[in-house]
C-alpha positions in Angstrom: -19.2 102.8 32.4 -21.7 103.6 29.1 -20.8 101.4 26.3 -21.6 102.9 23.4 -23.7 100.6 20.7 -21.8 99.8 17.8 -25.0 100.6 15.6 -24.8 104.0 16.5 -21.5 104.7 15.6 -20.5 107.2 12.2 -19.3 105.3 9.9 -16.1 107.3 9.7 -15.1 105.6 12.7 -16.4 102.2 12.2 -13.7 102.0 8.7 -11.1 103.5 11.0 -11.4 100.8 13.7 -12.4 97.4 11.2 -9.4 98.5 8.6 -6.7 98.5 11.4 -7.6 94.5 11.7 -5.4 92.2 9.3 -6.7 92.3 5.6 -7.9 88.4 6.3 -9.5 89.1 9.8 -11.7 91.5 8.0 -13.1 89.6 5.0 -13.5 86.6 7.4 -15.8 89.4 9.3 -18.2 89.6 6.2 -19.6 86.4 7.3 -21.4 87.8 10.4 -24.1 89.3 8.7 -25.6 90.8 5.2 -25.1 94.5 6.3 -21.7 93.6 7.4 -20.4 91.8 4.2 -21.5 95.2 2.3 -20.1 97.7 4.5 -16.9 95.8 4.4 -16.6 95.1 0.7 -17.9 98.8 0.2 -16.1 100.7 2.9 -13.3 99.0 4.2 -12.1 96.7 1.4 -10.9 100.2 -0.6 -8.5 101.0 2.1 -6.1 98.0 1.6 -6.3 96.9 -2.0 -4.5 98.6 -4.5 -3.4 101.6 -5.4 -4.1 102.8 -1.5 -0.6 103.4 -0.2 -1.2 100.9 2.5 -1.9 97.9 0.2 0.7 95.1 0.3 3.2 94.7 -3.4 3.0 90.6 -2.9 5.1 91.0 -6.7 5.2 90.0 -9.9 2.7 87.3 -12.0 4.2 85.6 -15.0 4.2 82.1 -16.6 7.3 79.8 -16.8 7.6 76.7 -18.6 9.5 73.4 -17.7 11.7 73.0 -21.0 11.2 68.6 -19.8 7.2 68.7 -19.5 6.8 71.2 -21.7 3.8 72.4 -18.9 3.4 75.7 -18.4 2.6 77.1 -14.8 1.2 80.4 -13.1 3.8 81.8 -10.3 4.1 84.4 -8.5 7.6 85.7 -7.1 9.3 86.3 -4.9 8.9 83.2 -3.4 9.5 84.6 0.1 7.7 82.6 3.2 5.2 85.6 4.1 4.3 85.4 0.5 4.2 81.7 -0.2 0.6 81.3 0.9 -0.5 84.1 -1.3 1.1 82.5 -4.1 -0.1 79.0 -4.1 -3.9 80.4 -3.2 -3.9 82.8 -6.4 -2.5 79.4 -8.5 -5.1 77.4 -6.7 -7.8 80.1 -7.2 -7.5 80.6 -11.1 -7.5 76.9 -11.8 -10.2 76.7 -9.6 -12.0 78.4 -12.4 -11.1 76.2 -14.9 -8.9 78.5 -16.5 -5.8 77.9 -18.5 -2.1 80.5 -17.1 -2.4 81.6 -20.8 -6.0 83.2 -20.2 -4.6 86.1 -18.4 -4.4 89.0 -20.7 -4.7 91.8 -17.1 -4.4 92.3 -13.6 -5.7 95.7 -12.6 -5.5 97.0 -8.9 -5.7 92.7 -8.0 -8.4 91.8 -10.3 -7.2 90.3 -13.2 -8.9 89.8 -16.7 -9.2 86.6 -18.3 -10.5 85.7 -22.2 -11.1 82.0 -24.0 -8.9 83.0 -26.8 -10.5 79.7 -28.1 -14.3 80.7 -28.0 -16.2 82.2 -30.7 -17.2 84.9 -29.9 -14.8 85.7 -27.4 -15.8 85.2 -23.7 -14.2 87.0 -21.0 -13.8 86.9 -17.0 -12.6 89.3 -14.7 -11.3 87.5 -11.4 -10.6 88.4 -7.6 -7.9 85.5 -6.4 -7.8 86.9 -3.0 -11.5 86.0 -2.4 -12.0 83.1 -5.0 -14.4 85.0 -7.1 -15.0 84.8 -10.9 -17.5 87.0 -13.1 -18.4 86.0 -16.4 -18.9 89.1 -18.8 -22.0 89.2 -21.0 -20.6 87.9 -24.5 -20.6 90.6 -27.4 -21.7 88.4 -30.2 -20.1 90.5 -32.2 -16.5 89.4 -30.8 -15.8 86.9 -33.5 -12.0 87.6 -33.5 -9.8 87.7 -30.8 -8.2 91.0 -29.3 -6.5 92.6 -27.0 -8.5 93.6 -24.2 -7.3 96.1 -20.9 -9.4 96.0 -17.3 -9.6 99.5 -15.8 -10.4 99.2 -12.3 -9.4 101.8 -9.4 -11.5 100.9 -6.0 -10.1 104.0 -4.1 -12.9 105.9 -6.9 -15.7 103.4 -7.5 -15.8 99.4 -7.2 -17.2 99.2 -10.5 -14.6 98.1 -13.5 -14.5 98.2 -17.2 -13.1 96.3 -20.1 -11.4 98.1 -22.8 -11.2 95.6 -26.3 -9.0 97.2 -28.4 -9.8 96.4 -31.8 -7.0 97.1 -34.7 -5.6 100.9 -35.3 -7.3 102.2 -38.5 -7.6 105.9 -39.1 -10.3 105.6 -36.0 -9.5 104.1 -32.9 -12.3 101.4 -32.5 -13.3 100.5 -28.8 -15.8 98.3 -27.2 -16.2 99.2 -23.5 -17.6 96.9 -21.1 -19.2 98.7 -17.8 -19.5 96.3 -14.5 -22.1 99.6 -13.8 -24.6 98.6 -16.3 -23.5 95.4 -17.5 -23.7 95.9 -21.0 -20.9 96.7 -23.8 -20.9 100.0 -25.8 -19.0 100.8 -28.9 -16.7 103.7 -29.5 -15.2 105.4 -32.6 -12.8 107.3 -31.1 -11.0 110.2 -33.1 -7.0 110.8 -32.3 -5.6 114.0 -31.5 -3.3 114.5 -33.4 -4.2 111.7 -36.1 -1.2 109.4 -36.8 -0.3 106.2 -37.9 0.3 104.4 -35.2 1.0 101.0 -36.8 -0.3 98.2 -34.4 -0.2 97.8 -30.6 2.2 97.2 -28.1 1.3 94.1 -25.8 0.6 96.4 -22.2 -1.5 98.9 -21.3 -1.7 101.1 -18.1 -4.6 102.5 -15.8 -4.4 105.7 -13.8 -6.4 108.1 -12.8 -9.0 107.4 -14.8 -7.1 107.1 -18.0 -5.7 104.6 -19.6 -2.8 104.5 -21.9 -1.3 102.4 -24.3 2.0 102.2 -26.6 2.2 101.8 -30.3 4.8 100.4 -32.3 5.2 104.2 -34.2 6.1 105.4 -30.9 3.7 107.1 -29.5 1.4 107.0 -26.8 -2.4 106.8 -27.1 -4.2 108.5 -23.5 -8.3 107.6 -23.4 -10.1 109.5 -20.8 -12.3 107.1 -18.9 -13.6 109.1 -16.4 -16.3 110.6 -19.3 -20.0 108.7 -18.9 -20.5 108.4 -22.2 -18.0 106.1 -22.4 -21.2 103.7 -21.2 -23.5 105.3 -23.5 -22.7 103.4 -27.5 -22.4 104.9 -30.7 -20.9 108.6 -29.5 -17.8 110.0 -31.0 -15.3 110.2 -28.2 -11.5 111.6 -28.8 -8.2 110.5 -27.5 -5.0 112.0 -27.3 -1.8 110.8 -28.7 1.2 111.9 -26.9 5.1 111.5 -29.1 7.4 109.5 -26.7 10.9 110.7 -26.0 14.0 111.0 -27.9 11.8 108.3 -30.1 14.1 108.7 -33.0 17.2 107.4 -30.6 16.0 104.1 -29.4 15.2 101.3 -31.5 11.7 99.7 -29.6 9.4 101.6 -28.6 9.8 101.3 -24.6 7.2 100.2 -21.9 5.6 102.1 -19.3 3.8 101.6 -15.7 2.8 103.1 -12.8 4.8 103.4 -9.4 4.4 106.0 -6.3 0.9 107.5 -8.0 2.6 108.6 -11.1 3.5 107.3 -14.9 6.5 106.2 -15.7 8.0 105.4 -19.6 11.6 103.5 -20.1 13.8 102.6 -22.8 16.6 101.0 -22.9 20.0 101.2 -25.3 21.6 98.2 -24.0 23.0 98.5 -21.2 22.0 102.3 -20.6 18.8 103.1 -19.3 16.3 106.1 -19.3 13.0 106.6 -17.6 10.6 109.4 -17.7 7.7 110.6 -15.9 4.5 112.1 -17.5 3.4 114.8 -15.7 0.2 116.8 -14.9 0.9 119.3 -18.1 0.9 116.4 -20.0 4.9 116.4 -20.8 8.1 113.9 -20.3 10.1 114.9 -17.2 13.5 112.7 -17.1 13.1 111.3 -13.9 16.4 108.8 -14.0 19.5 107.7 -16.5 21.9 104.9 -15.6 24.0 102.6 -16.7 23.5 98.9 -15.3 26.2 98.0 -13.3 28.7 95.2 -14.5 27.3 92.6 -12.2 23.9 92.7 -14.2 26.3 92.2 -17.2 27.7 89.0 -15.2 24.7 87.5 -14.3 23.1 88.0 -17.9 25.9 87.2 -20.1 24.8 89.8 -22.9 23.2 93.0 -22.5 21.3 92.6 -25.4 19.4 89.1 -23.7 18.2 91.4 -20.6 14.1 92.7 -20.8 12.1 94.6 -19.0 9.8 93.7 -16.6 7.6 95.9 -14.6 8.6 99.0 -12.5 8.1 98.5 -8.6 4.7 100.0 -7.5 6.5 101.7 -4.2 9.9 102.0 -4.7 12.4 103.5 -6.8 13.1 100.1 -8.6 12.5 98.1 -11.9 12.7 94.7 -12.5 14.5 92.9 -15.3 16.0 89.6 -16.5 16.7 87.3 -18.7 15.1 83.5 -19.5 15.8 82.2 -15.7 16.7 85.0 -14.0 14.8 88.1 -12.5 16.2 90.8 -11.5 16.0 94.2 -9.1 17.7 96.8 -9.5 17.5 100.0 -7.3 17.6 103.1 -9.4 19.1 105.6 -6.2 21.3 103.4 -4.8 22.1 101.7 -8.0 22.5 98.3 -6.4 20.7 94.9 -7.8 19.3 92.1 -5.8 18.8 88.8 -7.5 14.8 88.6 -6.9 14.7 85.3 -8.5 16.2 82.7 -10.3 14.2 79.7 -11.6 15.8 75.9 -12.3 18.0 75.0 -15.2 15.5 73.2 -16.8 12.4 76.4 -16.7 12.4 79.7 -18.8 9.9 83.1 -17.7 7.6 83.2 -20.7 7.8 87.0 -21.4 7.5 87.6 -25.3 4.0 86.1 -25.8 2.5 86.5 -22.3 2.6 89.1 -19.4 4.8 89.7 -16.6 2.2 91.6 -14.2 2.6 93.3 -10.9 0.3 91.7 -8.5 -1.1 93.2 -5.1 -4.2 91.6 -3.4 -7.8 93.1 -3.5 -10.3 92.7 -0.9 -13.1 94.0 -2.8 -16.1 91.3 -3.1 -17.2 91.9 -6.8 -20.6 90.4 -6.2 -21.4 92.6 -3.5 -21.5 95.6 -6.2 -24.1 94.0 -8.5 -26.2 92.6 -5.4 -26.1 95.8 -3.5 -27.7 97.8 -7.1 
């Protein structure tokens, strides 16, 4: 019987066969050789990380805090068994690098961003916890303050990343844009379309598709186009659109928004009634689902007013919410809730200061992109 050499081989076939192995098979795999530890990182890594379809939701990041210690820890819920390992090695992983749970301001397709909100100017790091890697990002002397800062990274497209630092909303938009493609930062005053006030920024921001978007207090959404080159070229006059959220007059915060099955989602919240919307391809809200919570979200809570939102699920019809020590799921078609996690009596879920992220793992090997240029 010929046996066929696995040199000779189309690569086609060779990502078909390596990505039906288990995700931690394969990296192990990158180990055999230096041709191997590209092809997997470039190929095949893509094909289970985030936002493929086959990637694994291992679920939601966020800080608690024992109200005794006063310490404040990373976790990562639920807290089922197939997940625990995945949990204590992404805790394990970040300290590794000697950084504090407060240093996340990100996490982006399973790369996460971290900033010394300390260090003058400010330094930043984008991370991989599934593989232990850190990068340290070239410092922009000219990041004396501290700002918010988004990580735009999509590996189904390209394996490099960028850094959005948002600087305060004057009648530009000012940007400084960080490309992993040529390692340097480029600055951006970026013209709205239509020009508003948009007051100051909401905490979050979302990446899809090559855009990124981002609430304002005013109620509106802000939509950058990322896909353009020049946005690694500094000093050009790039435009950004600003998009009225729904029935904005009605509601008295200015909503959050996220990604689940591919596409954009916005919610807001009167209580204990609930509306979400999806923006679609035109570029206009489609109501995609209105609710009410059912009572035993009332129960559990003790006061509608208390309960926040959290994050939508990636895959599924669902969004999680909570209050202090509680997290919940709620399924939006079957309108049934699941308690996804309740912490001790004497630990809150830090969620007003700090970020409550969805988390799925990423197998691509950042290093293997600047070594392989």
């Amino acid at each position: 019987m010929e046996v066929s050499d696995w040199s000779n081989l189309p690569d086609e076939l060779k990502v078909d066969i390596l990505c039906r192995m288990p995700d931690k098979n394969l990296i192990r795999l990158k180990c055999v050789c230096k041709s191997w530890y590209f092809f997997i990182s470039n190929s095949c890594a893509p094909r289970f990380s985030s936002p493929s379809p086959s990637a694994v939701f291992c679920g939601l990041i966020y800080l608690r805090r024992s109200l005794q210690s006063g310490k404040t820890s990373l976790t990562l819920s639920p807290q089922a068994t197939s997940l625990g390992d995945v949990a204590n090695q992404l805790s394990r992983n970040l300290t590794a690098f000697e950084h504090n749970p407060e240093d996340i301001l990100d996490c982006c397709n399973g790369l996460f961003l971290l900033a010394s909100r300390s260090s003058n100017p400010t330094q930043y790091y984008v991370t991989n916890p599934t593989i232990s890697e850190c990068i340290t990002i070239p410092v922009n002397p000219l990041h004396g303050n501290f700002e918010y800062a988004s990580l735009a990274f999509d590996p189904t497209v390209t394996l490099h990343y960028k850094i959005i630092r948002f600087s305060r909303i004057n009648p530009s938009l000012n940007l400084d844009v960080f490309s992993s493609e040529t390692g340097d930062w480029a600055c951006h005053a970026i013209a709205l379309e239509p020009m508003l006030d948009l007051g100051r920024w909401n905490q979050t921001s979302v990446y899809l598709n090559g855009v990124l978007y981002r609430l304002s207090v005013a109620k509106y959404m802000v939509c950058i186009n990322l896909k353009l080159k020049e946005h690694i070229k500094t000093n050009v006059n790039l435009k950004a659109q600003t998009i009225e959220l729904p029935q904005k007059d009605k509601f008295d915060r200015s909503g959050s928004i996220g990604t689940s099955r591919g596409a954009l989602l916005y919610l807001n919240n009167d209580n204990y009634r609930i509306k979400i919307w999806m923006f679609d391809d035109s570029c206009r809200w489609v109501l995609k689902h209105r609710t009410n919570f059912p009572h035993v979200v009332f129960t559990a809570c003790g006061d509608f007013s208390l309960l926040k939102f959290y994050a939508f699920h990636p895959n599924k019809d669902e969004i999680f919410v909570g209050i202090s020590q509680l997290m919940i799921t709620y399924d939006l078609n079957a309108n049934k809730v699941y308690f996804f996690n309740k912490l001790r009596h004497d630990e809150v879920i830090l969620c007003d200061k700090y970020y409550i992220l969805p988390y799925s793992r990423c197998g691509v090997v950042l290093n293997s992109v600047i070594k392989s240029h």
